[in-house]
C-alpha positions in Angstrom: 0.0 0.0 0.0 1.3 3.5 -0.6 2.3 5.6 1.9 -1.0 7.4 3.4 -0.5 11.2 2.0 -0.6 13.5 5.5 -3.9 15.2 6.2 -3.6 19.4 5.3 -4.2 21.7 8.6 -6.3 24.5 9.0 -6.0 27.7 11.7 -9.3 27.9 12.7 -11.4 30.7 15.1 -13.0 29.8 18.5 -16.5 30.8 19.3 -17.0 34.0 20.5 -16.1 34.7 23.9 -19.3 35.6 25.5 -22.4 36.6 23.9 -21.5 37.9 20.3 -22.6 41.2 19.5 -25.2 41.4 16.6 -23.3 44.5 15.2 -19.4 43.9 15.6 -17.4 47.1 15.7 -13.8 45.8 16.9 -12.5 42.3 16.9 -9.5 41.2 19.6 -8.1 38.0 18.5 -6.2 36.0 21.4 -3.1 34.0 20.4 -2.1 30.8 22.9 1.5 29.8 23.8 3.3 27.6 21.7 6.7 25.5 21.7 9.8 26.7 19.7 9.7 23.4 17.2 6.9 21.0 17.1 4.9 19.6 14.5 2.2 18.7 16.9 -1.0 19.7 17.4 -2.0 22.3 19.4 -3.1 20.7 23.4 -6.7 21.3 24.0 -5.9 22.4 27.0 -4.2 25.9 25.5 -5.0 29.5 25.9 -3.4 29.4 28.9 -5.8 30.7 32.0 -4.1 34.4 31.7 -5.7 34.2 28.4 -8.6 32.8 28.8 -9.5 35.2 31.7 -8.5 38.1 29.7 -10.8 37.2 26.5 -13.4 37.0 29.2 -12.7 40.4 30.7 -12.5 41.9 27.3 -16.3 40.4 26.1 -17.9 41.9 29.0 -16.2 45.6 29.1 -16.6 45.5 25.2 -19.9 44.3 24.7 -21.1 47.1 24.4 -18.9 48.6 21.9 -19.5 45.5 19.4 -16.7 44.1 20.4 -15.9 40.5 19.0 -13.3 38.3 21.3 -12.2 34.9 19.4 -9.1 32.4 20.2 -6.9 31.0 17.4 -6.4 27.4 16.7 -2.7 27.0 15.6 -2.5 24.4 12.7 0.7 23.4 15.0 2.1 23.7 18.4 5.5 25.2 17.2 6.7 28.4 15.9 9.2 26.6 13.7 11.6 28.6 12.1 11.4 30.3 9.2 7.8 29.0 8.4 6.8 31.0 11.5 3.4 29.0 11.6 1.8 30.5 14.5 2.1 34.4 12.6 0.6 32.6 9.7 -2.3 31.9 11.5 -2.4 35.1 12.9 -2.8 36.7 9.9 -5.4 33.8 8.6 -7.6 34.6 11.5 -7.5 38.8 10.6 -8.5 37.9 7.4 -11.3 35.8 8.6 -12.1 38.5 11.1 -12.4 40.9 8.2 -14.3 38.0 5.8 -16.9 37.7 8.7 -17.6 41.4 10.1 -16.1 43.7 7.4 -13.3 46.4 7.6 -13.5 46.3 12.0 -9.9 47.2 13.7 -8.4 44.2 15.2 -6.2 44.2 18.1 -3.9 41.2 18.6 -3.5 39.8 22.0 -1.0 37.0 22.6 1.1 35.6 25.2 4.4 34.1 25.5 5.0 32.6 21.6 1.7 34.2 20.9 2.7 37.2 21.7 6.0 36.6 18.9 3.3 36.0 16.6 1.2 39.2 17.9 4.2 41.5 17.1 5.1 39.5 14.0 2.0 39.6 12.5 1.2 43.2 13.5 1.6 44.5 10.0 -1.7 42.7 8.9 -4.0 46.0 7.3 -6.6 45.5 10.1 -4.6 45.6 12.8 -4.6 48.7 14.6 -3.0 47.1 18.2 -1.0 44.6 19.8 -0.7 43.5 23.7 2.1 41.2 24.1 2.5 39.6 27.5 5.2 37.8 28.9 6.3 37.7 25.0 8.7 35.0 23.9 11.6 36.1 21.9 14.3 34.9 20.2 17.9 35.0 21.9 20.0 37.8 20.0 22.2 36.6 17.3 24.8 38.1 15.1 24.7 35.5 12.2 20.9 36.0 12.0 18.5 38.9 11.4 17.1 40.6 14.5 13.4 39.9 14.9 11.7 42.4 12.9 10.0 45.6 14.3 9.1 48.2 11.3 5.8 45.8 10.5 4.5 47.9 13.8 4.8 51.3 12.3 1.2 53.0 12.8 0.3 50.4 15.8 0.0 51.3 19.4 2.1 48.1 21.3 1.6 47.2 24.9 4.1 44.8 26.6 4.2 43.6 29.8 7.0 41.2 31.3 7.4 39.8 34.6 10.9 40.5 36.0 11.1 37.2 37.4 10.3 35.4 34.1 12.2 32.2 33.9 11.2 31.1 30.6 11.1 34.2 28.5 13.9 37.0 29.0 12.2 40.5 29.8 15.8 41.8 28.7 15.2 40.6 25.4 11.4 42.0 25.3 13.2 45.3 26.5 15.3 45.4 23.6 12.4 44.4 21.2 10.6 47.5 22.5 13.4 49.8 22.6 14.4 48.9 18.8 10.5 49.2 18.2 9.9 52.6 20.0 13.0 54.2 17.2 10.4 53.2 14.3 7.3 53.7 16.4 6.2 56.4 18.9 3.1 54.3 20.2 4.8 51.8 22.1 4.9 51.2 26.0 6.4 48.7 28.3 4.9 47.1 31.3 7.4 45.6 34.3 5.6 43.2 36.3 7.9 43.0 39.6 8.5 39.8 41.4 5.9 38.1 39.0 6.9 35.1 36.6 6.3 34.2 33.6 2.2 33.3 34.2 1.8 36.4 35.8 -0.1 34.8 38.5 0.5 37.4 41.2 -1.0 40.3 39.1 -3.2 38.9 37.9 -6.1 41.2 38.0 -3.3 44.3 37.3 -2.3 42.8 33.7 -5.7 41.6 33.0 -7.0 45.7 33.6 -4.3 47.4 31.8 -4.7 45.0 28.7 -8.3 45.6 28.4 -8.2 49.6 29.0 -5.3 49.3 26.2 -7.3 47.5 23.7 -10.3 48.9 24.2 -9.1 52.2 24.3 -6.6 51.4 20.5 -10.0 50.0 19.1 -12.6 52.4 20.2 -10.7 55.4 20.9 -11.2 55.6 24.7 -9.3 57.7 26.7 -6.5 55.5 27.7 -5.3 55.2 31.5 -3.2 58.1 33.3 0.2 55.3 33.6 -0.6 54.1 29.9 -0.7 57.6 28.5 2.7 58.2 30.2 4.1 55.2 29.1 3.6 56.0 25.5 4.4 59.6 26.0 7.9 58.9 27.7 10.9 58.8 26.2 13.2 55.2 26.4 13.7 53.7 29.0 11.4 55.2 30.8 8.3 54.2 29.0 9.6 51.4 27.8 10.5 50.1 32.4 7.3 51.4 33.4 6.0 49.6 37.1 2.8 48.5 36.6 1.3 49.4 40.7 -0.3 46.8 42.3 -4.4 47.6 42.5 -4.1 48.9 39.0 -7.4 48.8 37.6 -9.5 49.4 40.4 -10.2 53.0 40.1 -9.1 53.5 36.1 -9.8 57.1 34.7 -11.6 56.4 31.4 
């Protein structure tokens, strides 16, 4: 018998987080973890809970904007190189975003490999943001190009970054940004202190400064106080700003 001929992936798009709006306005699409090299499906298990509790944050405080929250499935688990499968996908699901609710501004929401493919992808037409948390980047290397940053031009960026992050530098997402601010006026930095790479001890802190940075990119909110100074400041400043504990709790809209 010949040799079975291996089935062709698809990305795919979650159901709506929430109750869909009947009249979307602004689409966040949230982009899982991922592995550096793996052929693999994606686990079921994935968006991490960080994700999963932001998506759920974002529905409810956008709902009434016609705001549209959907999780990618990655055709595979790994970023792999060159093929860069996980920005792929990215870029699938804003064109499915834009197939399915028409020309809407889509921020990008990823964490740790997902938020690589969140800044990779950036560039996409619709995208008008991009919050990158706990991003996973690639090791600096002379004999290979540095990762890209001028797709970002006319994007506002948020990144946030535990200090304590044992599996993805923050020194390497500082660089990122600092390499991205020369390019790009609108982009801020979040330090998380003490926390690692799940962010489990701010929890609530991230979760409010990604949402009143995406909702205010999409629908043109007035942005928080420490986010407006963030992107005003010059590097480092803006670029090592503390996100306080309690953020969120009493946010200026």
């Amino acid at each position: 018998m010949g040799q079975q001929a291996t089935p062709v992936r698809t990305a795919g798009l979650g159901r709506a987080v929430g109750p869909e709006p009947t009249s979307v306005s602004g689409a966040v699409l949230l982009l899982p973890g991922g592995e550096e090299v793996s052929a693999r499906r994606p686990s079921p298990v994935r968006p991490m809970s960080l994700l999963r509790s932001l998506g759920r944050a974002l529905a409810r405080a956008g709902r009434s904007e016609g705001l549209a929250v959907h999780a990618v499935h990655y055709r595979y688990r790994g970023w792999n190189g060159s093929e860069a499968h996980l920005a792929a996908d990215a870029e699938w699901a804003a064109d499915e975003v834009v197939r399915r609710y028409g020309d809407v501004p889509v921020c990008l929401a990823g964490v740790d490999m997902g938020a690589r493919a969140a800044l990779r992808s950036g560039g996409h037409e619709a995208v008008n943001s991009v919050v990158a948390l706990a991003p996973w980047l690639p090791e600096e290397d002379v004999a290979a190009p540095a990762e890209p940053v001028k797709q970002l031009v006319g994007r506002r960026v948020l990144i946030a970054h535990g200090t304590n992050d044992e599996r993805t530098d923050p020194e390497l997402s500082f660089r990122f940004a600092a390499r991205a601010k020369k390019v790009n006026r609108e982009v801020c930095r979040f330090e998380v202190h003490s926390d690692g790479h799940g962010l489990h001890g701010h929890r609530d802190e991230v979760r409010s400064l990604a949402v009143d940075f995406a909702l205010g990119a999409l629908f043109g909110h007035c942005l928080s106080r420490p986010v407006e100074d963030a992107l005003a400041a010059p590097p480092p400043i803006g670029l090592r700003m503390p996100l306080a504990a309690g953020f969120g709790k009493s946010l200026r809209r």
